[in-house]
Kinemage of the C-alpha trace (Angstrom):
@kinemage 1
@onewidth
@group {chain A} dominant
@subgroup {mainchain}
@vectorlist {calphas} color= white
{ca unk a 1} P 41.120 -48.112 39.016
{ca unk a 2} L 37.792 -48.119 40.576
{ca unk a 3} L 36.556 -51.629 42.153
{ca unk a 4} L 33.288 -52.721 43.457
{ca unk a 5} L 32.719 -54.465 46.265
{ca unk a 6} L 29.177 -56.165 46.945
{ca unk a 7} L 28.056 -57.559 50.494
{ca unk a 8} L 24.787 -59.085 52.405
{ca unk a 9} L 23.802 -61.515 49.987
{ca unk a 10} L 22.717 -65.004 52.101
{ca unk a 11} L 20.335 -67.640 52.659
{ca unk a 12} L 16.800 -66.458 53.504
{ca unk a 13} L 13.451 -68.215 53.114
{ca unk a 14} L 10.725 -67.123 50.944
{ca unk a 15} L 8.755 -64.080 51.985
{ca unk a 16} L 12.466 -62.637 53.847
{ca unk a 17} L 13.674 -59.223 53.195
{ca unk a 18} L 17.762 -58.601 52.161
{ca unk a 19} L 19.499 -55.927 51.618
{ca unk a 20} L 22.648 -56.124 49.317
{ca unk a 21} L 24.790 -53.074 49.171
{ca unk a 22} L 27.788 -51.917 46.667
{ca unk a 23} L 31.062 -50.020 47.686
{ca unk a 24} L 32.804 -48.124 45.443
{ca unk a 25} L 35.915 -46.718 46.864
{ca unk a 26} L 37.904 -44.651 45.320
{ca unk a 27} L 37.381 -41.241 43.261
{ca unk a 28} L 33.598 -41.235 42.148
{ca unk a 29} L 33.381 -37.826 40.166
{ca unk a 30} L 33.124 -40.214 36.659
{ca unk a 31} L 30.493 -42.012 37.820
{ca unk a 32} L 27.297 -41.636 35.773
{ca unk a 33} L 24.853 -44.711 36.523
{ca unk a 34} L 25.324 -47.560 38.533
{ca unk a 35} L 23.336 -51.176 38.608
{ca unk a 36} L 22.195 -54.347 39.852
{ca unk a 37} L 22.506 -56.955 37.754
{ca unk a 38} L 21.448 -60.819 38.695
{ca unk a 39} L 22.912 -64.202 36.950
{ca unk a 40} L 21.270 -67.946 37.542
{ca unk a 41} L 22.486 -71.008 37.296
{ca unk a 42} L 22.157 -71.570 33.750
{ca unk a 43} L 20.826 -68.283 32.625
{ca unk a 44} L 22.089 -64.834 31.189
{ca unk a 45} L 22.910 -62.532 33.557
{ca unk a 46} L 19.508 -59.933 33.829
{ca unk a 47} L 19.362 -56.351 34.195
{ca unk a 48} L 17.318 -55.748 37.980
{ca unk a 49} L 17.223 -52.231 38.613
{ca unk a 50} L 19.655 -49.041 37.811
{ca unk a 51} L 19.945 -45.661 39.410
{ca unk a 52} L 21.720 -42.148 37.984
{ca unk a 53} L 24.435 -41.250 40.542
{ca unk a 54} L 23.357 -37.679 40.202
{ca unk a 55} L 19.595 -36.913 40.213
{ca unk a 56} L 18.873 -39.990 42.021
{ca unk a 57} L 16.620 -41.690 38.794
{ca unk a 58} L 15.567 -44.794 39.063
{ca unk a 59} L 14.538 -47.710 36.426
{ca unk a 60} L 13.722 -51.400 37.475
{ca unk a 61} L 12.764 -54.782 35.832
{ca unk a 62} L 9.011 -55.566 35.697
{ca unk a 63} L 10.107 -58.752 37.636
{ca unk a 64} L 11.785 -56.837 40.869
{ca unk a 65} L 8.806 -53.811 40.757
{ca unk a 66} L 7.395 -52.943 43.890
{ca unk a 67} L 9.791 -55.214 45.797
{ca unk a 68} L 12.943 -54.370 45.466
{ca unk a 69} L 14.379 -50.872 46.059
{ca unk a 70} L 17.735 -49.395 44.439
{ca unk a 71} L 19.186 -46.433 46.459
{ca unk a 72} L 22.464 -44.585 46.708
{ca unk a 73} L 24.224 -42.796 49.270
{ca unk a 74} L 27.065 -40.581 47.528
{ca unk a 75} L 28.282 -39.209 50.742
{ca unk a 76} L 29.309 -43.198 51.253
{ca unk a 77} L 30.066 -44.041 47.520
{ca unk a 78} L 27.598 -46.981 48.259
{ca unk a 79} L 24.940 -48.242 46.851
{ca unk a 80} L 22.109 -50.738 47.829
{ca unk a 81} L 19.351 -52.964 46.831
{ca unk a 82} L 16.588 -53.684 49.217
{ca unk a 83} L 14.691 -56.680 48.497
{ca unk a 84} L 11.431 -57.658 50.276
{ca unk a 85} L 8.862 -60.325 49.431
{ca unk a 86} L 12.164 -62.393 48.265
{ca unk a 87} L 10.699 -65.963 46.178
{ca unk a 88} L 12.620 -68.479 45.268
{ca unk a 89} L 13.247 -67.312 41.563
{ca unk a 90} L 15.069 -64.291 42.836
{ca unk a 91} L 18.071 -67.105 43.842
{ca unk a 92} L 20.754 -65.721 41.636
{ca unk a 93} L 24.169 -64.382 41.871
{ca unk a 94} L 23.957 -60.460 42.313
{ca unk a 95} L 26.588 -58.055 41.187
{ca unk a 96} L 26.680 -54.148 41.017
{ca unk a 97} L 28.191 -52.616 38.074
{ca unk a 98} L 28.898 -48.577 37.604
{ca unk a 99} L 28.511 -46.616 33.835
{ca unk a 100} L 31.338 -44.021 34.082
{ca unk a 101} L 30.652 -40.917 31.972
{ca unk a 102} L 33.935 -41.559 29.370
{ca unk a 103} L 32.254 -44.768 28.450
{ca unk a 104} L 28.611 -46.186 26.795
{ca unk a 105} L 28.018 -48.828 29.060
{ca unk a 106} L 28.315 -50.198 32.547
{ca unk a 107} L 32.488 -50.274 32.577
{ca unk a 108} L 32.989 -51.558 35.822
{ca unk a 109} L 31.887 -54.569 37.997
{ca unk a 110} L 31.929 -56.468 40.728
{ca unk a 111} L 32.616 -59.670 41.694
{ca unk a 112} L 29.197 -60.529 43.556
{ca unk a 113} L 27.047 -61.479 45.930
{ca unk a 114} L 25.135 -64.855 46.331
{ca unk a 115} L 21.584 -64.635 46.869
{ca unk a 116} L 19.333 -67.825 47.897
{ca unk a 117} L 15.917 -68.057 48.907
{ca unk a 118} L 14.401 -71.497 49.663
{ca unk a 119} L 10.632 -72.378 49.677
């Protein structure tokens, strides 16, 4: 059973950089994408940015563009999400989640990571 395991969320103030990162330990050959997903107080959880674990592809929400920054390492079975330019809307709970290729839609997740950034 693969697990996720998200660190470096915190407290930052607007303008900060963070950068969150996802481990997924364990046999990755059925790994197809993987994502960042965010969730607000309040709100439904958002898509933020997604990247294919082989070929490297990347999509992102209009609202994270030219800020934030999804990468993966697959020697490390990691992936991250730098943020820069953080604002106060980005305050959310984070959490990675991983399409396998048996399956139509991101399968796995993790538990997250908080995120806050103050004004």
């Amino acid at each position: 059973q693969v697990q996720l395991v998200e660190s470096g969320g915190g407290l930052v103030q607007a303008g900060a950089s963070l950068r969150l990162s996802c481990a997924a330990p364990g046999r990755t050959l059925g790994n197809y994408r993987m994502g960042w997903f965010r969730q607000a107080p309040g709100k439904e959880r958002e898509f933020v940015a997604s990247i294919r674990w082989s070929g490297g592809s990347t999509v992102y929400a209009d609202s994270v563009k030219g800020r934030f920054t999804i990468s993966r390492d697959n020697g490390k079975n990691t992936m991250y999400l730098e943020m820069n330019n953080l604002k106060p809307e980005d305050t959310a709970i984070y959490l990675c989640a991983l399409q396998q290729v048996t399956s139509s839609t991101y399968n796995v997740w993790g538990r997250g990571t908080q995120v806050t950034v103050s004004s």
